[in-house]
C-alpha positions in Angstrom: 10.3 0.5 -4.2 8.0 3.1 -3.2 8.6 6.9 -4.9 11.3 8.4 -2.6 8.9 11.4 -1.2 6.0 9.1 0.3 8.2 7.3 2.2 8.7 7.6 5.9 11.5 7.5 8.2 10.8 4.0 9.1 10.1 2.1 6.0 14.0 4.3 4.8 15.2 2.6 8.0 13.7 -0.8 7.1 14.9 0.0 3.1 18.5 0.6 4.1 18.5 -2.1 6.7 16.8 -4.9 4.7 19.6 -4.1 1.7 22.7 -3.1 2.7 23.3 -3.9 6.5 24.8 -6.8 8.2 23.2 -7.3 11.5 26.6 -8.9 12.7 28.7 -5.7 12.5 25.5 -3.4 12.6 24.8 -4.6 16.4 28.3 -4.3 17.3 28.6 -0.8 16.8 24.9 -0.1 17.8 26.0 -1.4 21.1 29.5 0.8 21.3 27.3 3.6 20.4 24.2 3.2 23.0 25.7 1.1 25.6 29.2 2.1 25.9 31.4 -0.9 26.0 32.4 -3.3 23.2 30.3 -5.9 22.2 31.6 -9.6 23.5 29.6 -12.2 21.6 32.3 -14.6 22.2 32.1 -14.3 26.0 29.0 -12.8 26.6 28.8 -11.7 30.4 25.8 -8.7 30.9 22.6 -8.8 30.0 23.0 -6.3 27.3 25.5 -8.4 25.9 23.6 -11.6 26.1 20.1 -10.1 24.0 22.6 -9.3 21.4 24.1 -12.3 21.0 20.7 -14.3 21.1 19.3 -11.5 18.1 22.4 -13.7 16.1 22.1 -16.5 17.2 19.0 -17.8 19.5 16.1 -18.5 16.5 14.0 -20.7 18.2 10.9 -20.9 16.0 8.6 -20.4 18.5 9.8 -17.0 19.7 7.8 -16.0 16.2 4.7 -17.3 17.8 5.1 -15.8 20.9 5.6 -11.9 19.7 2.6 -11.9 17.3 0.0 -10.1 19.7 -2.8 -12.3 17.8 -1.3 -15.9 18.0 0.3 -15.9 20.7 -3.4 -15.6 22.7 -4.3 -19.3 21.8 -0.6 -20.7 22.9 -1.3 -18.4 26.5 -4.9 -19.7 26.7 -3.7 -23.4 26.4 -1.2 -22.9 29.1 -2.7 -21.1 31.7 -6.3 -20.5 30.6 -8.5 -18.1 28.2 -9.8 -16.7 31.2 -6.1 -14.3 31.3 -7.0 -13.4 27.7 -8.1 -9.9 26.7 -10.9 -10.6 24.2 -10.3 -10.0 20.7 -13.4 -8.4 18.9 -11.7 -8.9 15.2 -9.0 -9.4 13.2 -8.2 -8.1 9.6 -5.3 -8.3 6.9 -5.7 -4.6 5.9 -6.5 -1.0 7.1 -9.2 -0.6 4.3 -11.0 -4.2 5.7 -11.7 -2.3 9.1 -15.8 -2.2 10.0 -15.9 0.9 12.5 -19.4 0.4 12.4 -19.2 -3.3 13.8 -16.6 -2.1 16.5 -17.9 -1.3 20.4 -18.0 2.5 21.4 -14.7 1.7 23.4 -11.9 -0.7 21.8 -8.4 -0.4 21.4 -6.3 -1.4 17.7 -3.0 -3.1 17.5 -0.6 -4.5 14.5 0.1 -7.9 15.5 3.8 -7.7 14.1 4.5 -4.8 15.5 5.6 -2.5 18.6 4.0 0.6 18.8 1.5 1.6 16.4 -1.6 1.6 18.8 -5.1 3.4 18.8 -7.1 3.9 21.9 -10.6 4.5 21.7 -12.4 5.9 25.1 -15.2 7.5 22.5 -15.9 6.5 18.9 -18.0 9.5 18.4 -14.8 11.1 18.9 -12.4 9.1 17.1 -10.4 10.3 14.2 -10.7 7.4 12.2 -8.7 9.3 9.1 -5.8 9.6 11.7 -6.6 6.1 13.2 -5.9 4.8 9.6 -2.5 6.6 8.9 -1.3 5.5 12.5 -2.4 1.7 11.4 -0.9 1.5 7.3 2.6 2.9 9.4 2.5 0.1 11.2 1.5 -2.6 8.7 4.0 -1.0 5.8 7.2 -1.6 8.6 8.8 -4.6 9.9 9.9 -4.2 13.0 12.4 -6.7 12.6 14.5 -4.0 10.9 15.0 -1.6 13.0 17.0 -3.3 15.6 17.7 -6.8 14.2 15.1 -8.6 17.1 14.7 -12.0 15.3 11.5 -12.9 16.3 9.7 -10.3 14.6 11.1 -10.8 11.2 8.8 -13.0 10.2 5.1 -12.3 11.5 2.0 -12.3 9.1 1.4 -8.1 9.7 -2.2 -8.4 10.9 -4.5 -6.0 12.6 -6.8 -7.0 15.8 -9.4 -5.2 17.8 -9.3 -5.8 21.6 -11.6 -5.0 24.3 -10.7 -1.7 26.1 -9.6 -2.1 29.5 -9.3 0.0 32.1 -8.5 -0.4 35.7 -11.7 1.3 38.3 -9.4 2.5 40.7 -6.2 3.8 38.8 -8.0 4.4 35.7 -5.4 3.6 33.4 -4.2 0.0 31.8 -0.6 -0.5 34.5 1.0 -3.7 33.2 3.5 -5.4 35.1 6.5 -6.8 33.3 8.1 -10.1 34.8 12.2 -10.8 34.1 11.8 -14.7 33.7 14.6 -17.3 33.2 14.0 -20.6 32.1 10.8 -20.9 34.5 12.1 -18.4 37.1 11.0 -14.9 38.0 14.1 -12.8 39.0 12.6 -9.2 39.1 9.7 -7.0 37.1 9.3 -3.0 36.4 6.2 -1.0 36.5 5.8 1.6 34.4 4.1 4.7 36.0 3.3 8.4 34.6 2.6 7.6 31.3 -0.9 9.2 31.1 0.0 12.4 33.0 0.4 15.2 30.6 3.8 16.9 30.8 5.6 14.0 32.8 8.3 11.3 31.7 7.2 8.0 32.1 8.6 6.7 35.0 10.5 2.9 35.7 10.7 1.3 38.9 12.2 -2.0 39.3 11.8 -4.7 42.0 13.0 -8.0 43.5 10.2 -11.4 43.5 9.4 -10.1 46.5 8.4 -6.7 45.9 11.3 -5.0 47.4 12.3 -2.1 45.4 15.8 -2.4 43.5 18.4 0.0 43.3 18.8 1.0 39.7 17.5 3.0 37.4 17.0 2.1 33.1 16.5 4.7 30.6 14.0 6.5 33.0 13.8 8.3 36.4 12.2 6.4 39.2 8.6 8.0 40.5 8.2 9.9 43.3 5.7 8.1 44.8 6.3 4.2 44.0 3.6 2.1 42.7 1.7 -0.2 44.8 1.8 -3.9 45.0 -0.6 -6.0 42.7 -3.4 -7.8 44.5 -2.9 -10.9 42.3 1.3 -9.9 42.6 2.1 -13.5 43.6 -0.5 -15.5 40.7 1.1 -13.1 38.3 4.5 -14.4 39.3 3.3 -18.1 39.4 1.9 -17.3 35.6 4.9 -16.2 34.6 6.5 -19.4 35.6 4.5 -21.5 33.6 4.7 -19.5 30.4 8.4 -18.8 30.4 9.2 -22.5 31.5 11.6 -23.9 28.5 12.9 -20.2 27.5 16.2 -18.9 28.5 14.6 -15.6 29.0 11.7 -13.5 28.2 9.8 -10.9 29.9 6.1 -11.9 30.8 3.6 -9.0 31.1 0.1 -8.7 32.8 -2.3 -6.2 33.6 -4.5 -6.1 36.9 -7.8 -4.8 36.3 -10.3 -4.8 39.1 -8.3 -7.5 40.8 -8.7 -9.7 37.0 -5.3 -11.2 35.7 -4.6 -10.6 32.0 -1.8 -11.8 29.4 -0.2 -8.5 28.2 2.7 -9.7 25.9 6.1 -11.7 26.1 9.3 -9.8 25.2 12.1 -11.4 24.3 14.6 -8.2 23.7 13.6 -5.4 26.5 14.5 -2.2 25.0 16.0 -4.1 22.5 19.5 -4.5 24.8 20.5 -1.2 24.1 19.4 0.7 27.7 21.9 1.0 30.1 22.1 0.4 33.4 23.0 2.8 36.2 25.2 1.7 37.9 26.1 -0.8 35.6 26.8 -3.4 37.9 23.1 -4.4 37.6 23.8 -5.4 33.9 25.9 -8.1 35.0 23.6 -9.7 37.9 20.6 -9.4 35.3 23.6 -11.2 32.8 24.0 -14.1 35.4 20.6 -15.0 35.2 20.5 -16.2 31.6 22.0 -19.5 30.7 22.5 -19.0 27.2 21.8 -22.0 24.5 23.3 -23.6 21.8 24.6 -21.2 18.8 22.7 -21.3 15.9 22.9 -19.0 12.4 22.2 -15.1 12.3 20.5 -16.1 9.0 
């Protein structure tokens, strides 16, 4: 173990976690705490309820293949095509293997085990590559398994992979658009707006498969001005069907750039289960739609 006054809040997390914490009475009272009723994993009914119980219990291999951001490109570009794939200019095992030199004057950094821990460059000239590093080693030194018991990050290879930057012409950000699938069915998506405008919240909005906005709210307010319809809105939805065919649930994401389809990720726990819903009832209709499977170990 590490000398306690170089660690971070995150690897003491993962420390205390990884030794003395039982994710079957550690999620319980995570989801009392956040959520605000008890925890059924007996009867699970809402769809709070049912991520918990598939943390515990749902450990399909696969789902470990699907979450890491550099693997999971060749299992998306053999179901649907490479074309949806945002290129990857490299991929290394360490911080200190990183070639800045090699890398494009715009590229964006990712940890392929990992959520968060990203670096946007617009401008190398203008990149702090010392603070660029320290974001990245965070990142590689943490499992994100740890800090909310998500099972299918527990065991990625902690990687780190240059991408192409991307960047929508006409919004001039990267929107993404995350679909609710179940078992090879779309049910609803959210678009996150607002979060590249300085002193705003990010801002949710959910909708139906037809674009119709919902009635709810999760964790966020909803914008002012809601966001448009994709161009591509109804390939996106017929993508998402193929890749989450097979999978009790998962959200699919894609971005639209220029009126170009690309694989964003695949999420198997959104917000990790411990959002609420206002009003609640919407918990239990997104509940409905997932058929869990057979129980298997938390181990």
């Amino acid at each position: 173990m590490k000398n306690k006054t170089v660690l971070n809040i995150f690897e003491w997390i993962e420390y205390y976690k990884r030794h003395f914490v039982n994710p079957e009475k550690y999620i319980p009272r995570m989801f009392y705490e956040r959520i605000g009723y008890k925890l059924n994993l007996q009867n699970p009914k809402t769809f709070s309820e049912k991520l918990q119980w598939m943390k515990l219990y749902d450990h399909n291999p696969l789902y470990t293949t699907l979450v890491d951001k550099y693997e999971v490109k060749k299992y998306v570009a053999n179901k649907i095509g490479s074309q949806y794939i945002i290129p990857t200019l490299e991929v290394w095992d360490n911080v200190v293997d990183i070639d800045f030199n090699s890398l494009p004057n715009q590229f964006v950094l990712k940890c392929t085990h990992d959520s968060g821990g990203l670096v946007i460059c617009k401008d190398k000239s203008k990149l702090d590559i010392k603070k660029a590093k320290k974001i990245l080693r965070k990142s590689m030194n943490r499992n994100f398994y740890y800090m909310g018991f998500e099972w299918p990050y527990k065991n990625v290879k902690p990687r780190i992979i240059a991408e192409k930057y991307m960047e929508d012409t006409k919004t001039k950000e990267l929107r993404d658009y995350k679909f609710f699938c179940f078992n090879g069915e779309v049910k609803a998506l959210f678009i996150a707006t607002e979060r590249q405008k300085e002193g705003e919240d990010v801002k949710f909005d959910f909708f139906d498969v037809d674009f119709n906005h919902l009635p709810f709210k999760q964790g966020h307010e909803n914008a002012r001005i809601l966001p448009e319809k994709p161009l591509r809105f109804n390939d996106m939805k017929h993508l998402a069907t193929i890749l989450s065919k097979g999978l009790p649930q998962v959200r699919v994401d894609f971005y639209e750039v220029d009126g170009n389809i690309y694989f964003g990720e695949m999420t198997f726990f959104h917000h990790g289960g411990w959002t609420r819903f206002e009003p609640s009832e919407w918990d239990t209709i997104f509940g409905k739609w997932i058929t869990l499977p057979i129980k298997e170990s938390n181990h």
